[in-house]
C-alpha positions in Angstrom: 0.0 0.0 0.0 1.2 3.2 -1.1 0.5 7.0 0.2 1.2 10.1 -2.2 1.0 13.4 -0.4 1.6 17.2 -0.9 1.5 20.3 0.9 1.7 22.4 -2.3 -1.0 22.6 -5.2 0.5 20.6 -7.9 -1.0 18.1 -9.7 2.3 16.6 -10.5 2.5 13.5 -9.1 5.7 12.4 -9.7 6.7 15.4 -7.5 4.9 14.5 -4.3 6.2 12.7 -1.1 5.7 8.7 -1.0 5.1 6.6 1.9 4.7 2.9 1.8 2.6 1.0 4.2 3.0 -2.3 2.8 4.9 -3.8 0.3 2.6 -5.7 -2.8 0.9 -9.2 -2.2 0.9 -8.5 1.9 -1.8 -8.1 4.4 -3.1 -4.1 5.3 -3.1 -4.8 9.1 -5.1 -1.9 10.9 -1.9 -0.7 12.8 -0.1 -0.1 9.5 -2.5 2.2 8.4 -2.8 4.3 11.4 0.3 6.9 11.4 1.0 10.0 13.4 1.8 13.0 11.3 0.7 16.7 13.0 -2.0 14.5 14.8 -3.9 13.5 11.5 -5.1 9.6 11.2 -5.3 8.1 8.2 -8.1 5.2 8.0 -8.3 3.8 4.2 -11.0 1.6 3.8 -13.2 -0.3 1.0 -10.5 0.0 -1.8 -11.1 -1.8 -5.3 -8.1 -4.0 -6.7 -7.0 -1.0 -9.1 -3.3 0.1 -8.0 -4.2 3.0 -7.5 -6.9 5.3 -5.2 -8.6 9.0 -5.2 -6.2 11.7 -4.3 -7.4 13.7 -1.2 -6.2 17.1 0.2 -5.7 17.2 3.6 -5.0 20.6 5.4 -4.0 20.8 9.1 -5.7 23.3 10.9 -4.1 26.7 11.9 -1.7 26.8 15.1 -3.7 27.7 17.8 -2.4 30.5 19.8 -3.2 31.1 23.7 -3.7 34.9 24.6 -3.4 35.1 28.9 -6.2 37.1 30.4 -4.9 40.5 31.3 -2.9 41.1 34.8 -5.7 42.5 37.4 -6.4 45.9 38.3 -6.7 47.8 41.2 -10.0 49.0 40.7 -11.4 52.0 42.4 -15.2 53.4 41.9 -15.3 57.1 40.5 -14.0 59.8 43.5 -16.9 61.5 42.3 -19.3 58.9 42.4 -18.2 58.1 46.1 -18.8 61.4 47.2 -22.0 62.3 45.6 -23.5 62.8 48.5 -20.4 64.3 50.3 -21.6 65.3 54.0 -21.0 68.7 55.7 -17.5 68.6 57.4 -18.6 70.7 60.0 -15.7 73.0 59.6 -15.1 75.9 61.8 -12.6 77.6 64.1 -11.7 76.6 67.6 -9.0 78.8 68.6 -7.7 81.8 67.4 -4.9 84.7 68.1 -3.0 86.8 66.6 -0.5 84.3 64.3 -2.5 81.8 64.3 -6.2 79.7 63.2 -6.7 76.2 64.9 -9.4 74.5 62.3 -11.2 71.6 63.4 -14.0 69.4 61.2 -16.2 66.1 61.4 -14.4 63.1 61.0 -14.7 61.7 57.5 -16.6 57.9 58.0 -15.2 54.7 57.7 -17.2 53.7 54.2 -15.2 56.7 52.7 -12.4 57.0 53.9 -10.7 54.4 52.1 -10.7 56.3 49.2 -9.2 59.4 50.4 -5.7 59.9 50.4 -5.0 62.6 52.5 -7.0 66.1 53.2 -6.0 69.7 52.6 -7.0 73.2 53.5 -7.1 75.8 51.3 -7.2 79.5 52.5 -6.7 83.3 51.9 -6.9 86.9 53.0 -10.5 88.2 52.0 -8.8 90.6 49.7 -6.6 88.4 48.2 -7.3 86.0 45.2 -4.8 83.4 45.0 -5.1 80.4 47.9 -3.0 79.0 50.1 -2.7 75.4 50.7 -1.9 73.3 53.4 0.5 70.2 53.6 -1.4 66.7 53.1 -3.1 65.8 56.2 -3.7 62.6 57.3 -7.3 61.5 56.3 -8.3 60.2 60.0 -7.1 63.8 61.3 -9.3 66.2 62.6 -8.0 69.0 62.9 -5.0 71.3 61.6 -3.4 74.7 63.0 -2.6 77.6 60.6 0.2 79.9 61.4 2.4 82.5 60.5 -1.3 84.5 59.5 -1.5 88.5 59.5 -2.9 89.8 62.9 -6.3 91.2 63.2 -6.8 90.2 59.4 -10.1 88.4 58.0 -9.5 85.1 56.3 -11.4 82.6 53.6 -11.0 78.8 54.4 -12.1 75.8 52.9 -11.7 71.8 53.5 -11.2 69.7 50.3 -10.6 66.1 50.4 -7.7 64.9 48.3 -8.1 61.2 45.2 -5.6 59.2 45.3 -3.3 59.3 42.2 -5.1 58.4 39.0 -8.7 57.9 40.6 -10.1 61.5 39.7 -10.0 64.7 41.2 -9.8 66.8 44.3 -13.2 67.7 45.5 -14.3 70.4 48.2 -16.4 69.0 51.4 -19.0 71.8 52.2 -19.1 75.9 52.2 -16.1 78.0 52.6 -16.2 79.9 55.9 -14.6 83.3 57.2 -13.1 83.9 60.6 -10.5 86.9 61.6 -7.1 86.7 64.1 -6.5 88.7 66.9 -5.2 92.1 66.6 -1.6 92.4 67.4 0.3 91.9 71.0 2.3 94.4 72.3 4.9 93.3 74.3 5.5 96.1 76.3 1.2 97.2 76.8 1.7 96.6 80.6 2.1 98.5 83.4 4.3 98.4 86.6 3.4 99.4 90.1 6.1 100.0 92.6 5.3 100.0 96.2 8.0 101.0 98.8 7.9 99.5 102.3 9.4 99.0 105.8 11.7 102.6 104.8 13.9 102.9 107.5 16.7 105.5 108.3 19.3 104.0 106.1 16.8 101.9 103.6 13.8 100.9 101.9 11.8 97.9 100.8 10.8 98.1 97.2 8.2 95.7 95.4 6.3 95.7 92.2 4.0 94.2 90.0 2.7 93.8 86.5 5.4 92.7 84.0 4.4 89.6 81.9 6.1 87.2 83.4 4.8 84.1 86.2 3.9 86.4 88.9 6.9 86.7 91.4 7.5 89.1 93.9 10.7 90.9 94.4 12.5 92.3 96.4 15.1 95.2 96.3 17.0 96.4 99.2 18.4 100.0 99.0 21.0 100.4 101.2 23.1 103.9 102.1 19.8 105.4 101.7 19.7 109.5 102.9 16.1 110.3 104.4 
């Protein structure tokens, strides 16, 4: 038994390969016929006693090639979307003098916090236009002090809550509100009394009060004193 086959589209078959399975006047046992070439069987049955048979075309089927699903993603829902209904922050002033603002707000919950990477306050003189910012604050802070302000000056402040990278942007949490420092200490707006006691012939007890320091008396002794 004899094979021709061809991976080309002649129709020369002079030009094709040959295989034999078995030589002429032998049995065609099953296992002759069965031959592994690119995983194609090759099952020839019912034959007539010409020498030779039909010619089929045989075409293997395409390589298949696997395509791994893509690596996973940290997925994060909108910033936007999370805070749609973003809450008042409550924000307002707590303490105040001349230098300085201590700002306190609502703590964010827990449902949203994950989302926020840090918070930020953004403030101004109320003649001013251009902000100024805060560093980061930690999100599960609640409070902030800013110094190095203008005494008795009015001041613009706002809370805004800050994405993380990539996940949208920076979004502010309520109303702006306006509070004022103090006006400006003067250190030297005191006043000293002086009180002189036990004078005797050659001296005097002198004691005073009112400089801005931890109240201490003292005492001066005045000797070679002329009455």
């Amino acid at each position: 038994m004899v094979v021709w086959n061809t991976n080309g589209a002649s129709n020369d078959t002079t030009k094709w390969e040959q295989q034999i399975f078995a030589p002429p006047e032998d049995l065609i046992a099953t296992s002759q016929m069965e031959f592994d070439q690119s995983k194609i069987t090759l099952l020839l049955r019912d034959l007539n006693s010409q020498p030779t048979s039909l010619v089929y075309a045989v075409r293997t089927s395409a390589e298949r090639s696997i395509t791994p699903p893509p690596p996973p993603m940290d997925y994060r829902p909108d910033f936007q979307y999370v805070f749609k209904n973003i809450d008042d922050p409550e924000l307002h002033v707590s303490e105040s003098n001349s230098t300085r603002l201590h700002i306190t707000w609502r703590k964010i919950s827990d449902d949203q916090l994950e989302y926020i990477d840090g918070i930020q306050l953004r403030y101004k003189e109320l003649t001013d236009l251009i902000y100024s910012s805060s560093p980061l604050i930690h999100r599960s802070l609640t409070s902030y002090t800013i110094e190095n302000l203008q005494p008795d000056t009015g001041y613009e402040i706002g809370l805004y809550y800050i994405p993380f990278p990539g996940h949208g942007a920076e979004l502010g949490a309520g109303h702006m509100i306006k509070a004022r420092t103090g006006p400006k200490m003067d250190a030297f707006a005191f006043e000293v009394i002086v009180n002189a006691t036990r004078i005797k012939a050659q001296s005097v007890e002198v004691l005073w009060n009112g400089a801005p320091i931890q109240k201490i008396n003292l005492l001066t002794f005045i000797d070679d004193l002329t009455i």
